[in-house]
N, C-alpha and C positions, 0 to 999 in steps of 0.2 A: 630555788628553781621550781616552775610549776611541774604537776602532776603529768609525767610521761602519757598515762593512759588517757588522759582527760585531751591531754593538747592533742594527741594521734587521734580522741574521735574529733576533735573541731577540724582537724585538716582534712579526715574523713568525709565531712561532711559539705566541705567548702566553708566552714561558718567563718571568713577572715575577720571580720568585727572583732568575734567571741575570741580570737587567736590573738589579735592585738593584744589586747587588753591582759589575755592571760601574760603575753610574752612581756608585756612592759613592764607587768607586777613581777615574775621569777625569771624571766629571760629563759631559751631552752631547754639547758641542764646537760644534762645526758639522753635527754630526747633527740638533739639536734639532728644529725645529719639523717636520719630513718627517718623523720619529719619530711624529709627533700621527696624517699621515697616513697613515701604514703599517698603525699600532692601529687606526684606524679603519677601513680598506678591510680590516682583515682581522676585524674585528669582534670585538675583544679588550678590552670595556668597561675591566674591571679594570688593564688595562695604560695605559688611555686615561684613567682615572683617578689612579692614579700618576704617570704625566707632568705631568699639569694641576695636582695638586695639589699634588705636591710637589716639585717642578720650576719650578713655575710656567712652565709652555709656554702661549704665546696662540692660545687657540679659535681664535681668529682668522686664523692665519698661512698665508699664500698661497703655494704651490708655484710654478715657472714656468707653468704653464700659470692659476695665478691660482684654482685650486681651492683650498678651504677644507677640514680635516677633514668638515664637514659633508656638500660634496659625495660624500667618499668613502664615509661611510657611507652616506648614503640612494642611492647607486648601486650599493651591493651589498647592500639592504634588510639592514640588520642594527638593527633598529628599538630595542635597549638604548642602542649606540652615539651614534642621530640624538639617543632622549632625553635623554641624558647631557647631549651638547652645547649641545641648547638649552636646559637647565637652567641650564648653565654662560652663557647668554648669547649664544650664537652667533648670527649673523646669518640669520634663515631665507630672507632674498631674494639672502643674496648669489651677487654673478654671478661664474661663471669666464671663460676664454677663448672667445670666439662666445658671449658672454651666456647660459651655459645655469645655469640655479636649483638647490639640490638637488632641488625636486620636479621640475622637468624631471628630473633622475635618477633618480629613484624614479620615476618614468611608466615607465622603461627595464624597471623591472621588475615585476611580479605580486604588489606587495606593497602588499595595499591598507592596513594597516594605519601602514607607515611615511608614506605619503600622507597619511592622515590624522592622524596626529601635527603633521608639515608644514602641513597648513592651520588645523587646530585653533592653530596658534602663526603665526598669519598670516601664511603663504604666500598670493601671491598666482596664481591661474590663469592668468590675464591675461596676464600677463607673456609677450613674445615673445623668441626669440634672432635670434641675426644674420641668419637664415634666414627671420625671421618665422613661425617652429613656438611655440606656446604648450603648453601641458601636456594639452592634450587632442589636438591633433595625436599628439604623441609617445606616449599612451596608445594611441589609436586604432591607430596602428599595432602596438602589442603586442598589442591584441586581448582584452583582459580585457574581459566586458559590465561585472562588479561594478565597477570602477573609473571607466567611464566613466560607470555611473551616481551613481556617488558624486558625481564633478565636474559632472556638470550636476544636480546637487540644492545643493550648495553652489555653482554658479556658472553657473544658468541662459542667462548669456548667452556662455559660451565658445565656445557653435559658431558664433556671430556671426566664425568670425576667418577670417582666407587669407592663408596664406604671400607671399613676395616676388613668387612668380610665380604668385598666384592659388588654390594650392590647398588644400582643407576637407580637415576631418577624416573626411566623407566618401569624398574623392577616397583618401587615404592607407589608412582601411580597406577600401576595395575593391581598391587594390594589393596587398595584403597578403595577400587571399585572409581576411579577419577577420568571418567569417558572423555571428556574433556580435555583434559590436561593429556592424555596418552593420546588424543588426535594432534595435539601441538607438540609433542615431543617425538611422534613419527615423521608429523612433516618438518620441522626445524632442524632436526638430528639425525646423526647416523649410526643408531647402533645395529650391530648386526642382528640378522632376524632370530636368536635363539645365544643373547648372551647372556652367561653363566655367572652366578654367584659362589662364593668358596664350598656353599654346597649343591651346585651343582645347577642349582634350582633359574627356569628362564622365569621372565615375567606373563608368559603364559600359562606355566605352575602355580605363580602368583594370583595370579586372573581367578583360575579353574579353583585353586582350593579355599576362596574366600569365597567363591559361589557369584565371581562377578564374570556373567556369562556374555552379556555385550562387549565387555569387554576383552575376551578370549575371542569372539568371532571377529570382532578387529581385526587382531593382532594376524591372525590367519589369513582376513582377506590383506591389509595392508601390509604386513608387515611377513608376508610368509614363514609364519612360525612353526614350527615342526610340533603337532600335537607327541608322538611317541618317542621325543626322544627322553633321555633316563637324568635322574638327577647321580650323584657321586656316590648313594649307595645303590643305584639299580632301579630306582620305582620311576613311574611314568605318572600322566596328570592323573590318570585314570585313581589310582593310589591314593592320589594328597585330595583328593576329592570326596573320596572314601573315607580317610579317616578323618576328615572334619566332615563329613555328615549332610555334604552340600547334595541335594535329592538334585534341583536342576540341573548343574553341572555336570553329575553323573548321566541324566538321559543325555545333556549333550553329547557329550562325550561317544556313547555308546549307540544311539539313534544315530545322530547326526554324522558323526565322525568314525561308527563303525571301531570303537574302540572293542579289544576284547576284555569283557568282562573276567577271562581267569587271565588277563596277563600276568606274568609273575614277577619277581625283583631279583635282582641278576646280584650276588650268587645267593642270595637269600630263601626265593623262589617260594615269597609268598605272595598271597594273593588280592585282590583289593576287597575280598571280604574279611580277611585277617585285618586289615588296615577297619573297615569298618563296625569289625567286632573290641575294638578296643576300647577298652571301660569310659574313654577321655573322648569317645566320638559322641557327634552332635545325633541326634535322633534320625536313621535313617530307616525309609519303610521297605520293607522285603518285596513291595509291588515295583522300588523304583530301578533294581535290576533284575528282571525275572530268567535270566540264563545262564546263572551261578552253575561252571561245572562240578558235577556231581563227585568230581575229584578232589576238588575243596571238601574235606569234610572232619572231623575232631583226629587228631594225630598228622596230617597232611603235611 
C-alpha cells in the first residue's frame, strides 16, 4: 500500500496525476476513506471523483469525529464538491460528533449558495445539535441578512427554537455585534421585546455587554426593549457592561439612557463598580463613569 502521509499531501494538493500513479503502484491502504475527506475539505472535485469512482471509496465514511465527506465540504463552502456528493448519494442530514448537519456547517460560512443546494436536497433546518443550536442559530451568529432570509423563507418557523439554555437567534445575533441579521430577525420574527435566557439574560444584555452599542439602540427603538430590567441573579445591563469593561456601553447607558450608575443587584446589592473592579474585567477608565456614589466604597 502507498504511504498514508505522502498520498494525503498529493490529495492535499490536487496533484491527481501524482495520485494515480501512487494509487496504481500500492492502491489506498488504510489511507482510503480519510483520502475522501481530505478532497473534500480542500475542494478538489476532480480528485474526489477519482476516489469514488474508481476506487470505489464510500461517500459515506465516517472519520473519528463521525464526520462525513460531506461535512467537510459544506464547511469550507466548496459548493462542486457538496454537489458531487449528493449526487453520488450522500446523506444530506447526516450527523457528526455533538450532532452537527453539513448545513449547520455551511451556516459557519457566507455561502449562500452551498445552503441552498443542502436544502434544495432536503436538508432539514430544524434539526438541533447537542447544544440545541439549529441552522439558523449558527447562521445568525455569522451574520449574513441573505442567508438568514433565505432560511426563514424556506423554514418560517425556525425562529420558533432556544437552545439548552434558552437562547434565540436573536440573543446570538446581538452577541455577535450582527446589525444586520438582528434587522432581519426583528422584521421576520416575533420575539417578544425582552425574552429571557435560563439566565435571565435579554438580547439587549447581549448587545450592551459585548459593547455592541448600535445594536442596543435598535433593539430599543424597534424592538422596545426594557434597558432596566434584571437578569435571574438581580443585575441590570448597566452591570454586565461593567464587568466586561465595555467604556462605550457604559456612557450609553448612563448619558443616553440615564442609567443609574450605583444601581445595585437585588439581593446581592452590589454595584456596577464591584462588577468593574473584578480582576477578569476588560480595562475601564475612571473618567468613563464620573458619579460613582460615594457609598460604593471598600467594605460596601
Amino acid at each position: 500500500p502507498g504511504d498514508p502521509r505522502r498520498l494525503h499531501r498529493l490529495v492535499q494538493a490536487g496533484r491527481l496525476s501524482a495520485l494515480r500513479e501512487e494509487l496504481r503502484a500500492g492502491g489506498p491502504g488504510r489511507a482510503g476513506d480519510p483520502l475522501l475527506h481530505c478532497a473534500a475539505r480542500h475542494g478538489h472535485r476532480d480528485v474526489l471523483a477519482y476516489l469514488v469512482e474508481t476506487w470505489d471509496l464510500d461517500v459515506e465514511a465516517a472519520d473519528r469525529d463521525y464526520k462525513r465527506p460531506l461535512h467537510e465540504a459544506a464547511a469550507q463552502g466548496h459548493r462542486d464538491c457538496v454537489r458531487y456528493l449528493l449526487g453520488r448519494g450522500a446523506a444530506v442530514d447526516c450527523l457528526k460528533r455533538a450532532d452537527w448537519t453539513p448545513l449547520m456547517m455551511a451556516c459557519t460560512r457566507k455561502n449562500l449558495e452551498v445552503i441552498q443546494d443542502l436544502v434544495e436536497h432536503g436538508a432539514n433546518p430544524l434539526l438541533k445539535n447537542k447544544d440545541g443550536w439549529n441552522s439558523l442559530h449558527i447562521a445568525s451568529r455569522e451574520g449574513d441578512p441573505l442567508i438568514l432570509q433565505y432560511l426563514l423563507t424556506v423554514c418560517p418557523a425556525a425562529w420558533k427554537t432556544e437552545s439548552k439554555i434558552g437562547r434565540t437567534p436573536l440573543h446570538t445575533a446581538a452577541m455577535h455585534g450582527c446589525l444586520e441579521a438582528v434587522k432581519v430577525l426583528l422584521q421576520r420574527c416575533q420575539y417578544e421585546a425582552d425574552c429571557r435566557d435560563r439566565c435571565g439574560c435579554t438580547p439587549f444584555m447581549d448587545a450592551v455587554q459585548c459593547g455592541h452599542v448600535d445594536v442596543a439602540r435598535l433593539l430599543l427603538k424597534q424592538h422596545k426593549a426594557c434597558w432596566a430590567v434584571r437578569d435571574a441573579l438581580g443585575a441590570q445591563a448597566i452591570h454586565k457592561a461593567a464587568v466586561t469593561g465595555q467604556d462605550q456601553a457604559l456612557r450609553f447607558l448612563v448619558s443616553e439612557l440615564g442609567a443609574d450608575v450605583d444601581a445595585r443587584t437585588e439581593p446581592t446589592r452590589l454595584a456596577p463598580l464591584h462588577f468593574a473592579a473584578k480582576p477578569c474585567t476588560w480595562p475601564v477608565r475612571a473618567s468613563t463613569l464620573p458619579a460613582w456614589s460615594s457609598s460604593c466604597g471598600p467594605g460596601c
